[in-house]
C-alpha positions as CSV (number, residue, x, y, z in Angstrom):
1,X,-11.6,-10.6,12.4
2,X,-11.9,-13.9,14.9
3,X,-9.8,-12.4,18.0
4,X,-9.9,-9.0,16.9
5,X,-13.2,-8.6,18.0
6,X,-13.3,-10.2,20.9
7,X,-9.9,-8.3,21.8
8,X,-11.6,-5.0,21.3
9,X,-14.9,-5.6,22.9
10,X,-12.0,-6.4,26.2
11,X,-10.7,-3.3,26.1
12,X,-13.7,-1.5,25.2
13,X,-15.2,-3.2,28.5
14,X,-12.1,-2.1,30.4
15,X,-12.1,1.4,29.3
16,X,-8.9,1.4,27.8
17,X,-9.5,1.8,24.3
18,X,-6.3,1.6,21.5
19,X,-5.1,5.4,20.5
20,X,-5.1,6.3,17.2
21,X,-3.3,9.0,15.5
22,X,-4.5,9.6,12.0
23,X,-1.9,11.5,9.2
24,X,-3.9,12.8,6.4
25,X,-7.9,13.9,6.3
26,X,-8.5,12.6,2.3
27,X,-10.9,10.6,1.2
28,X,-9.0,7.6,3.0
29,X,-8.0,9.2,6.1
30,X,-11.8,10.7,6.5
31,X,-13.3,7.3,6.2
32,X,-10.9,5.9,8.3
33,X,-11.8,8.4,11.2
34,X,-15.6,7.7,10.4
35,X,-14.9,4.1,10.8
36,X,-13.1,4.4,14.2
37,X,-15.3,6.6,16.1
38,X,-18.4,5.6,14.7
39,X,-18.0,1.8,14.2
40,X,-15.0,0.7,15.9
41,X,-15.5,-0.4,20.2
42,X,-12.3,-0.2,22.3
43,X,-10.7,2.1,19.8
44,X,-10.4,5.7,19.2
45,X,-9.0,8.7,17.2
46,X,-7.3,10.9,19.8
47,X,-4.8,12.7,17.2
48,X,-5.3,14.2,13.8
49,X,-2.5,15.8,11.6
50,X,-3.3,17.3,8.2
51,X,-1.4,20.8,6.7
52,X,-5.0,22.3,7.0
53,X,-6.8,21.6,10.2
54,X,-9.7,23.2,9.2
55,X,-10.6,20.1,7.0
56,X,-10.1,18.0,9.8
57,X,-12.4,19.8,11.5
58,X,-15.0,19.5,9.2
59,X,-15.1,15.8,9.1
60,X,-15.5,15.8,12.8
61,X,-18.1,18.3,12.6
62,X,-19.7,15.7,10.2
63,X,-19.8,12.5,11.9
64,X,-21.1,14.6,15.3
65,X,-17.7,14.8,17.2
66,X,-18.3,17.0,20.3
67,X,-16.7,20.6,19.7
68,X,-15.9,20.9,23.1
69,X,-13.7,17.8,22.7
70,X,-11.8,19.2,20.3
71,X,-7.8,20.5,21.1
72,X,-7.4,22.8,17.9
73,X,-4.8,25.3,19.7
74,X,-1.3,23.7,19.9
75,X,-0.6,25.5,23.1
76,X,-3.6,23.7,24.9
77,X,-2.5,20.8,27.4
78,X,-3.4,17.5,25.9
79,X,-6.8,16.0,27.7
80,X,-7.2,12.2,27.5
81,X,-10.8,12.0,25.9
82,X,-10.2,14.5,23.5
83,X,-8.7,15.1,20.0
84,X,-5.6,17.0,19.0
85,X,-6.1,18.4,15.7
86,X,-3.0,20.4,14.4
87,X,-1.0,21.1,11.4
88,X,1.7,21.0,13.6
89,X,3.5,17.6,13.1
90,X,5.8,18.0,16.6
91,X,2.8,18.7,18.5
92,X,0.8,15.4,16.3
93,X,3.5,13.1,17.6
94,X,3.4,14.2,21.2
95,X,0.1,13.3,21.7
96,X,0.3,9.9,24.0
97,X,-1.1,7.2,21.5
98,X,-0.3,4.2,20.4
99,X,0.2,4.0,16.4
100,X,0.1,6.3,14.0
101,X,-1.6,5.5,10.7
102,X,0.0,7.5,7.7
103,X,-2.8,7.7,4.8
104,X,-1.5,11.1,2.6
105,X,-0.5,8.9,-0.5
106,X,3.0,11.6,-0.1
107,X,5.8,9.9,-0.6
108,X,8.8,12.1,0.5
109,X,6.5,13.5,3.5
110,X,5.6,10.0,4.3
111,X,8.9,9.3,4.8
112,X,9.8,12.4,7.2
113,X,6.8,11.3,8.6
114,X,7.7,7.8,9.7
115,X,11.1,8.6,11.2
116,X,9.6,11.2,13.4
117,X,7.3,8.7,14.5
118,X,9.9,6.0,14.7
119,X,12.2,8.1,16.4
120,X,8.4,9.0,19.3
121,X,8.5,5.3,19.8
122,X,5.0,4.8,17.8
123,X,4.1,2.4,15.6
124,X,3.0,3.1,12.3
125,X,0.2,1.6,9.9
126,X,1.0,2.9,6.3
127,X,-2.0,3.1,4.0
128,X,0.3,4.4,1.6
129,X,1.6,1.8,-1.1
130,X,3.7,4.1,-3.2
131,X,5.6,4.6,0.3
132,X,5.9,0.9,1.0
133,X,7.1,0.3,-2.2
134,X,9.6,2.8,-2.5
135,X,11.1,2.4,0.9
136,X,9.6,-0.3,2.8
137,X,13.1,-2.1,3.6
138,X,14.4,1.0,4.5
139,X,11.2,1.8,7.1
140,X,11.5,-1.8,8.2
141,X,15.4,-1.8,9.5
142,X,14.4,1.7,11.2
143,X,11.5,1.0,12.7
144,X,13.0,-2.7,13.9
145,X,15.9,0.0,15.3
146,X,13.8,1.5,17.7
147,X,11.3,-1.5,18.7
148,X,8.1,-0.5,16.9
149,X,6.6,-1.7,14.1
150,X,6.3,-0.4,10.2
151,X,3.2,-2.0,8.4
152,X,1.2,-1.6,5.5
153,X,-2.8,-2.2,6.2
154,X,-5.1,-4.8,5.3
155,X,-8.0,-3.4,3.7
156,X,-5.8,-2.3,0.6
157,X,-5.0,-5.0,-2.2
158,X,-1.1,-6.1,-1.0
159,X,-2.8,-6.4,2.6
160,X,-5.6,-8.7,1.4
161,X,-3.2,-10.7,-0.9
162,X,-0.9,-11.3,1.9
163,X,-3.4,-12.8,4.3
164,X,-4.6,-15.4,1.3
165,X,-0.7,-15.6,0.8
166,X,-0.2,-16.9,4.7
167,X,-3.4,-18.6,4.5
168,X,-2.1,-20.9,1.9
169,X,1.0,-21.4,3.0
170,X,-0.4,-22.3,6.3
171,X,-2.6,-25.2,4.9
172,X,0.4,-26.5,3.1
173,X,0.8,-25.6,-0.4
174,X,3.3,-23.0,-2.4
175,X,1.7,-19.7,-3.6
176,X,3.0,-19.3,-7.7
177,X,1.3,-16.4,-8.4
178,X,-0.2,-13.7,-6.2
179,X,-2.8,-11.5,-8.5
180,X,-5.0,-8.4,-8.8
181,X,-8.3,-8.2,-10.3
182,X,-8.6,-4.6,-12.6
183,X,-11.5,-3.0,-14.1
184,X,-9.8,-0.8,-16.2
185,X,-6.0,-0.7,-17.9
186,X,-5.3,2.4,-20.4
187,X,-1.6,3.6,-19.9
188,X,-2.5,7.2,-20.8
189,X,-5.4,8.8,-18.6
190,X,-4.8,11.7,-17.1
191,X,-6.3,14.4,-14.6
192,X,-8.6,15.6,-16.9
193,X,-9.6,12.5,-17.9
194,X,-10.6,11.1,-14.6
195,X,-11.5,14.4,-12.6
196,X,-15.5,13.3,-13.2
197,X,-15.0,9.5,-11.8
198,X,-12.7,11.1,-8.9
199,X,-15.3,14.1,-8.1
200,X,-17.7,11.3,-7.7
201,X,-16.2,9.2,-5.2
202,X,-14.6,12.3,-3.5
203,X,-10.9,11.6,-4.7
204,X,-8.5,13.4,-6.1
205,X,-8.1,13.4,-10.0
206,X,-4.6,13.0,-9.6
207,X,-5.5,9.7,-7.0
208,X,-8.2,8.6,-9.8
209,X,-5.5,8.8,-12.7
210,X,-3.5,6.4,-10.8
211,X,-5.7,3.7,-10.5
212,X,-6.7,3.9,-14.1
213,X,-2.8,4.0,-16.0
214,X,-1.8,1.5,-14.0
215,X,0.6,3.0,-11.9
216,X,-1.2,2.2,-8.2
217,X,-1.4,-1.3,-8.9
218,X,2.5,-1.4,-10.4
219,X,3.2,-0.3,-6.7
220,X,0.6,-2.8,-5.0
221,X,1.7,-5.0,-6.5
222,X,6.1,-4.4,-5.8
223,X,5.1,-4.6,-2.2
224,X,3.5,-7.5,-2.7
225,X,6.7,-8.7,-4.4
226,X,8.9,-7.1,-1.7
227,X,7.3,-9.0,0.8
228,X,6.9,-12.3,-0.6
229,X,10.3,-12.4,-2.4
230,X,8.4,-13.1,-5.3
231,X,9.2,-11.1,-8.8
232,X,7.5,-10.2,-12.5
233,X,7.9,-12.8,-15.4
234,X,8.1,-9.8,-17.6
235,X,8.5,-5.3,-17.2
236,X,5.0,-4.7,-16.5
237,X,3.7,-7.9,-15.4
238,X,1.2,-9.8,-18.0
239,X,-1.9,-8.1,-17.0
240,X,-4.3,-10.6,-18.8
241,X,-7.5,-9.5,-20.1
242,X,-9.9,-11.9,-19.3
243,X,-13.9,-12.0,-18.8
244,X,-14.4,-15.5,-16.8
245,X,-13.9,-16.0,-13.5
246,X,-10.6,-16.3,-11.8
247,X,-10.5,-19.8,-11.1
248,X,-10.9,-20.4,-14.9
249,X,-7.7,-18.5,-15.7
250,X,-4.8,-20.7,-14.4
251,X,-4.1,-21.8,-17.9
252,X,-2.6,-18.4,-18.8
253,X,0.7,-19.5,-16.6
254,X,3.2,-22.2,-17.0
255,X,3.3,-23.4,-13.4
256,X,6.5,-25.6,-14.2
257,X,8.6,-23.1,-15.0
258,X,7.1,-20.7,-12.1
259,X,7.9,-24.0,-9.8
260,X,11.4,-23.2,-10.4
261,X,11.5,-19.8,-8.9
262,X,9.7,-18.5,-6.1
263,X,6.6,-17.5,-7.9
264,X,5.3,-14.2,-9.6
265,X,3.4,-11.3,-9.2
266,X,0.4,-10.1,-11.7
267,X,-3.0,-8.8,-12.7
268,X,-5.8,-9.7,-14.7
269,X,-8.6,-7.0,-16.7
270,X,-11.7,-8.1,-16.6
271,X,-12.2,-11.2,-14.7
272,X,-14.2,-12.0,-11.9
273,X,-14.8,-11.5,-9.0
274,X,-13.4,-7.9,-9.5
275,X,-12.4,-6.1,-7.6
276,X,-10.7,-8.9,-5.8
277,X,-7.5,-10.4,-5.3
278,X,-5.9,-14.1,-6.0
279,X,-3.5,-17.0,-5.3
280,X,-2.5,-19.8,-7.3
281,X,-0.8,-22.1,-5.3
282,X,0.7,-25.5,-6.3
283,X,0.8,-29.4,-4.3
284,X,1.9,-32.6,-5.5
285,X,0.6,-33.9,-2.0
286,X,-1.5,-36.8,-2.7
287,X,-3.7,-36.6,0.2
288,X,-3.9,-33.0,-0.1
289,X,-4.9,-33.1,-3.5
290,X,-7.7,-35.9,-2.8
291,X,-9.2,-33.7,0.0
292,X,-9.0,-30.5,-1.8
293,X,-11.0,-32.1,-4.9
294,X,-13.2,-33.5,-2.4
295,X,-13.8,-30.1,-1.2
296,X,-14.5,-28.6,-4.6
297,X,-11.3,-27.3,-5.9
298,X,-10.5,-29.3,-8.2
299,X,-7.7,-31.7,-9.3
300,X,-5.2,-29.6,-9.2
301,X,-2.0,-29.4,-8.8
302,X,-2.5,-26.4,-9.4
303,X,-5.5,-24.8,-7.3
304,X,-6.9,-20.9,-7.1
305,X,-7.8,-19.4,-4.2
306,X,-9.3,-15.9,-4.2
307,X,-11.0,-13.0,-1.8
308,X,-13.7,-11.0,-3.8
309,X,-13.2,-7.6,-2.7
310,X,-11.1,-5.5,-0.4
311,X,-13.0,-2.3,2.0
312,X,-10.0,-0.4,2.4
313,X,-11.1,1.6,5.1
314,X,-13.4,-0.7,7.2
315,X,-10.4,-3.1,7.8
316,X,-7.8,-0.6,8.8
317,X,-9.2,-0.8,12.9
318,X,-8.4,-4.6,12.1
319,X,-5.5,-4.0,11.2
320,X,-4.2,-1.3,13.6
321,X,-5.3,-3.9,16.8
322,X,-3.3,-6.6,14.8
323,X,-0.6,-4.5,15.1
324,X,-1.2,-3.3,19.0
325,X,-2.2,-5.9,20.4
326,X,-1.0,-9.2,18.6
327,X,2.6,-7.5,16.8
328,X,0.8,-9.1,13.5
329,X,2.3,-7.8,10.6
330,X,0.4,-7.5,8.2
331,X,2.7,-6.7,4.8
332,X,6.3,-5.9,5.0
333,X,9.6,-6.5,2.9
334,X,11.0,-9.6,3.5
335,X,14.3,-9.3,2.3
336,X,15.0,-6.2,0.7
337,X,13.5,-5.0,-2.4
338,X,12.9,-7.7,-5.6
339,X,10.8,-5.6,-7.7
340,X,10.6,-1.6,-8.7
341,X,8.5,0.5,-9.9
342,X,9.8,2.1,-12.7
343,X,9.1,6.0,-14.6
344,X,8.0,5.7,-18.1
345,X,7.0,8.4,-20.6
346,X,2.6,9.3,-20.4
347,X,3.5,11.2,-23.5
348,X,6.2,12.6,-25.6
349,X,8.3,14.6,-23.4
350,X,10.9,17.3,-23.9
351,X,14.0,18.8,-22.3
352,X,13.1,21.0,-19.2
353,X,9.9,19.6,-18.4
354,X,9.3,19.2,-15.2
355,X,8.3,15.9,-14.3
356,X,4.5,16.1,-12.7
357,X,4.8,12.1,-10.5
358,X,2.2,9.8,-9.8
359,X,-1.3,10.0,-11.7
360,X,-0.1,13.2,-13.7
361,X,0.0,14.0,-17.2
362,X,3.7,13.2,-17.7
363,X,4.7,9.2,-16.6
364,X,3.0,6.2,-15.8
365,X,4.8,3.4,-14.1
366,X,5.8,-0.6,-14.5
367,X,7.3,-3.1,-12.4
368,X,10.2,-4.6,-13.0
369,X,12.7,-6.6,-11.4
370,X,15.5,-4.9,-8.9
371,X,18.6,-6.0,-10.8
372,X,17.1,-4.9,-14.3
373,X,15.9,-2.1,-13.1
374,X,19.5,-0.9,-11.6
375,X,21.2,-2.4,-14.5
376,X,19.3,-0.3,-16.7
377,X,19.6,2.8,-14.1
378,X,16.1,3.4,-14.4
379,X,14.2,6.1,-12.5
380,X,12.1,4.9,-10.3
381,X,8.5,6.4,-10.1
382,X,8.5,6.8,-6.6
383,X,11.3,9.5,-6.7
384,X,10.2,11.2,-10.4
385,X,8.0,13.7,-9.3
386,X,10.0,17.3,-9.5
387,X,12.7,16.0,-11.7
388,X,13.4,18.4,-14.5
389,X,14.4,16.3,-17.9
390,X,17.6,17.5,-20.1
391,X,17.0,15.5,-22.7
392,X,13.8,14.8,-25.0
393,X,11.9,11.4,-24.2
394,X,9.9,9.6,-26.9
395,X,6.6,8.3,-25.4
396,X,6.5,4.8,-23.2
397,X,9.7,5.2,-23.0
398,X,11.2,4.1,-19.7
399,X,13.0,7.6,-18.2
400,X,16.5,6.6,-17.2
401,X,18.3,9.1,-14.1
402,X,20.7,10.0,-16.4
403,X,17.8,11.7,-17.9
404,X,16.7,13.8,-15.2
405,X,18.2,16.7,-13.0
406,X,17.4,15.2,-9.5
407,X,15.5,18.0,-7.0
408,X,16.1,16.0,-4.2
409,X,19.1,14.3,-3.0
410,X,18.3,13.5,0.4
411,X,15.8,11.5,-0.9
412,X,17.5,9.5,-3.7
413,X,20.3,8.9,-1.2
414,X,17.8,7.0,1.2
415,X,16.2,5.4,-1.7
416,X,20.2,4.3,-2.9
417,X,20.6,2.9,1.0
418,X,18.0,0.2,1.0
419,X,21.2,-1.4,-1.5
420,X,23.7,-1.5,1.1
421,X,21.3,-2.6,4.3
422,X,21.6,-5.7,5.7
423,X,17.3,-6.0,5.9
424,X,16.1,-10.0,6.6
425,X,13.3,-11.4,8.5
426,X,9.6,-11.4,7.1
């Protein structure tokens, strides 16, 4: 927050506040607007896109937007100090602004989504991990193609992780494992399930079944991977179940063999401070180590470093004047993609089925390692929705694609491209 806010408070002074387009009017994308307009100086919502406008317009309505400044007919003229709402996505990206943040949870309209915007010369913020993780490399090249920038959002764990991840780095010691602190693990919830805990929060039970099988933080935790070049030490990363606190869990890992490699990517159940995120980070550094036991971490080498929650939405404006104003990334691949998220069978499953994707009834997914996972030809999750199965699957199973009839070709094509692109820098 030290430069953001004294970087907005200058433009708020000079009346020329960041322009904000917002994809998606969900419980994220509402409480993003609320934040903005209500909470955030020298920034403002001047664009909203979402299939049914008329949702948008109730949110407005609730957080006292002025009617009057409201564009809801596409053939009105655009007015600087009002807001476009359309479910017209051409009309969306012609309104002059400065990023775009994409908050649907879609995957394949994601995508469509931040071409078009690529290809208007806007930046995008992507609150959207299932989008990162699937084809963050491929979003990075493009958007590197046109001179804007693709980013995912602090607020959201892999955002958080990766500014302890920096911050460690910076002071001079070598992250070994970047965690995730969990509440909850059980493989097979479903929508029915979850749709009271989602109804109370104002998510959807389909959102709700995600965070509780596991499958959101498999894909928080590939981008994480993805951007770090860091991997899993085993298909589904360890996910520990432990009641202490965090900085009384390093023992779980042997930090001489993680030395070795560039470090993993993992989760805990349980643990404390939840629902936080963590970095274990390793010197040798004798000085280092005498100063960091001086200031209370211990004797290390090995020494935990943690953030004890993450506000989603209140730390998207941060992250959208990072972007703007500063070209601060704050999570994208680094290389190319070193760990998947793969589809495994919820339940038994039989021939014809029609796959029902993330936080259904049908598939949960795991991590796993890129050259595994396309050794194995495994399906991953971010592409199973719609697939139709021609062969009976046994439950936790992992789905392979020779066991699926693919609906959409465009988009495993793109998925297949991310293989053959030349994508460095971090």
């Amino acid at each position: 927050m030290i430069l953001i806010d004294k970087a907005l408070q200058k433009r708020q002074k000079e009346g020329n506040p960041i322009r904000v387009g917002i994809v998606g009017v969900g419980a994220m994308g509402a409480g993003i607007i609320n934040q903005i307009m209500l909470h955030t100086s020298g920034m403002e919502v001047n664009a909203i896109y979402n299939r049914h406008p008329e949702k948008g317009l109730n949110i407005l309505s609730k957080i006292g937007a002025s009617l009057n400044n409201i564009l809801d007919d596409d053939r009105q003229r655009f007015r600087e100090g009002h807001i476009r709402l359309t479910g017209n996505l051409e009309v969306f990206l012609e309104t002059p602004n400065d990023i775009v943040v994409e908050a649907t949870g879609s995957i394949s309209f994601g995508l469509q989504l931040c071409k078009s915007a690529f290809e208007y010369g806007k930046h995008v913020l992507s609150f959207n991990a299932e989008l990162d993780a699937t084809f963050g490399p491929y979003l990075k090249k493009l958007a590197k193609s046109k001179g804007v920038i693709y980013s995912g959002s602090d607020g959201d764990q892999p955002g958080v992780i990766m500014n302890l991840y920096r911050y460690v780095k910076n002071i001079g010691l070598k992250p070994l494992v970047c965690g995730n602190i969990k509440g909850l693990q059980d493989r097979y919830r479903n929508p029915a399930t979850q749709q009271q805990y989602a109804a109370t929060y104002g998510l959807s039970p389909e959102m709700a079944t995600s965070f509780a099988d596991g499958t959101k933080i498999s894909f928080e935790q590939a981008t994480v991977a993805n951007a770090t070049g860091m991997r899993v030490n085993k298909r589904g990363m360890n996910g520990f179940s432990f009641h202490g606190h965090i900085d009384k869990a390093v023992d779980f890992y042997d930090f001489n063999e993680l030395r070795k490699g560039d470090g993993i990517v993992d989760y805990f159940v349980g643990a404390q401070p939840a629902p936080g995120v963590f970095v274990y980070a390793y010197s040798e550094d004798p000085l280092v180590k005498h100063h960091l036991n001086y200031y209370k971490l211990g004797h290390g080498p090995i020494y935990s470093f943690y953030t004890p929650y993450h506000l989603c939405i209140f730390e998207v404006p941060i992250s959208i004047c990072r972007i703007v104003d500063f070209e601060d990334i704050i999570i994208e691949p680094k290389s190319g993609i070193s760990v998947e998220v793969i589809t495994m069978a919820k339940t038994a499953l039989f021939e014809g089925t029609v796959l029902d994707g993330i936080g259904g009834y049908h598939t949960y997914g795991v991590c796993e390692n890129s050259e595994l996972a396309r050794l194995g030809k495994l399906l991953p999750m971010g592409l199973a929705q719609g697939c139709r199965l021609i062969r009976d699957i046994s439950q936790d199973q992992p789905i392979l694609i020779s066991d699926v009839e693919v609906l959409d070709e465009d988009l495993f094509n793109t998925y297949e491209l991310q293989f053959s692109l030349n994508i460095v820098g971090g």
